[in-house]
C-alpha positions as a printed Julia matrix, in Angstrom:
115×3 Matrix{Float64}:
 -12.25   -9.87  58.88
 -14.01  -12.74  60.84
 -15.05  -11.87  64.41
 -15.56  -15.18  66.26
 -15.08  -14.26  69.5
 -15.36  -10.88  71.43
 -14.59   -9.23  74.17
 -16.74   -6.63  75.95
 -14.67   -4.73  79.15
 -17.44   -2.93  81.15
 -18.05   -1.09  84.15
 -21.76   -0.33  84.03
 -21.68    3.02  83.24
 -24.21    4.35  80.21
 -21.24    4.18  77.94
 -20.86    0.54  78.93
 -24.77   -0.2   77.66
 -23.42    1.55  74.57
 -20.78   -0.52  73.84
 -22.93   -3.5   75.04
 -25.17   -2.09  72.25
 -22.6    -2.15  69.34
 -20.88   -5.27  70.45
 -24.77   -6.84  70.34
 -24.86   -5.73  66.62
 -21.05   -7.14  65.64
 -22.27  -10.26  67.46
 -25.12  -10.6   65.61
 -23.67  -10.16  61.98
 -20.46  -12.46  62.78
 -22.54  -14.78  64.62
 -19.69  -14.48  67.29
 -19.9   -15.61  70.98
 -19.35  -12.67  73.4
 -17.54  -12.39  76.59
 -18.37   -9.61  78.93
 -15.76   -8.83  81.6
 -15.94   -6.64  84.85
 -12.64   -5.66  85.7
 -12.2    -4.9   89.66
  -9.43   -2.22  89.9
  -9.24   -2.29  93.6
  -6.56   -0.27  93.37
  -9.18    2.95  92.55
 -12.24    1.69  94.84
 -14.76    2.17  92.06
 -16.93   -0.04  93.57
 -19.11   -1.23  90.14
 -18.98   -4.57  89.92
 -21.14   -7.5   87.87
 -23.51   -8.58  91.19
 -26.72   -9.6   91.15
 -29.2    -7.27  92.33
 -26.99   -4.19  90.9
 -29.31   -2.19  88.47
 -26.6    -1.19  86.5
 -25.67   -4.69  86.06
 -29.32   -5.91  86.1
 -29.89   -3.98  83.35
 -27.14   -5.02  81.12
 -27.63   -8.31  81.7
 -31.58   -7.74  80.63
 -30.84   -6.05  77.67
 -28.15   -8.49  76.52
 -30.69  -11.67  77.22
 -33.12   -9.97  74.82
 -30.73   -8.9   72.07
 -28.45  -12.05  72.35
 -30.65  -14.5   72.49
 -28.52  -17.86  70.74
 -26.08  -16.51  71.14
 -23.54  -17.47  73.73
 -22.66  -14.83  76.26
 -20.22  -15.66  79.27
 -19.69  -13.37  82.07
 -16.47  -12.91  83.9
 -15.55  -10.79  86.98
 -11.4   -10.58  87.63
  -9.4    -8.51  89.97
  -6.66   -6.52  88.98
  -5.06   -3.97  86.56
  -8.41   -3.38  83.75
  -5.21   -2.79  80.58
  -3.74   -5.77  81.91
  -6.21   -8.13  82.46
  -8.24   -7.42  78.94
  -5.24   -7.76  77.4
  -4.63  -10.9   78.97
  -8.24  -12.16  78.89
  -8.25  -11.2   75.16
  -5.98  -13.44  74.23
  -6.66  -16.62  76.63
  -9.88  -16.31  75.05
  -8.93  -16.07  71.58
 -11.06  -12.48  70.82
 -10.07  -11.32  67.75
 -11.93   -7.83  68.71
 -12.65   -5.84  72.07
 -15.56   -3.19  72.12
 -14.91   -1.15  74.86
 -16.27    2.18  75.55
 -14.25    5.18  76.15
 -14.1     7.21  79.18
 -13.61   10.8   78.06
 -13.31   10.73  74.88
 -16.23   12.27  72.43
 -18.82    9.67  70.45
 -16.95   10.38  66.96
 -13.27    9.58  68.93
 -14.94    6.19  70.55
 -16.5     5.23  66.91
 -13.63    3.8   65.49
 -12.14    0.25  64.23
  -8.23   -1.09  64.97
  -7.55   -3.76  62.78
C-alpha cells in the first residue's frame, strides 16, 4: 500500500498528540503530505479548536514542525458533523489513510490498520 496523502482528525486531546505521533512516523516512511483537520461540532460545544495561542494546539503544531520538517503539513478548521466532514474531507483530498485517535477505546483497540 502507498500512503500519499493523509488525513489526521484531531481535537487536541493527549490522544490527538498520539495519533499526531503515529501519523508523523507513516508520513515519514511514505514520504506522504499530511493534512490535519479540527472538526468544530458545534452541535456538542466542545470548545477545542486549532487557534493560535491554544496550548493544546500550540503544542501540536510545535511538535509537528520538528518531526515534519519537509514535509508538507496543511491545517484545516471546518464546522459541522466530525463523521461527515472527514469523510468528506478524505476524499476531496484524495487520503488514502486517516489516523485518528479513539475516544474510549483501549491502546490495543486504537492500534489497528483498515485497508
Amino acid at each position: 500500500m502507498e500512503v500519499k496523502t493523509l488525513l489526521l482528525p484531531v481535537d487536541f486531546s493527549a490522544r490527538s498528540l498520539e495519533a499526531a505521533r503515529q501519523a508523523t512516523a507513516i508520513s515519514h516512511h511514505f514520504g506522504s503530505r499530511l493534512i490535519l483537520l479540527n472538526v468544530l461540532d458545534r452541535s456538542r460545544r466542545s470548545g477545542l479548536q486549532f487557534e493560535a495561542g491554544g496550548s493544546s494546539a500550540e503544542e501540536l503544531r510545535a511538535y509537528l514542525t520538528r518531526q515534519m520538517s519537509g514535509t508538507p503539513i496543511f491545517y484545516l478548521v471546518e464546522d459541522g458533523d466530525p463523521a461527515e466532514v472527514i469523510a468528506n474531507r478524505a476524499r476531496l483530498a484524495g487520503a488514502n489513510l486517516i489516523v485518528i485517535s479513539p475516544h474510549s477505546y483501549s491502546r490495543s483497540k486504537a492500534s489497528r490498520w483498515v485497508p
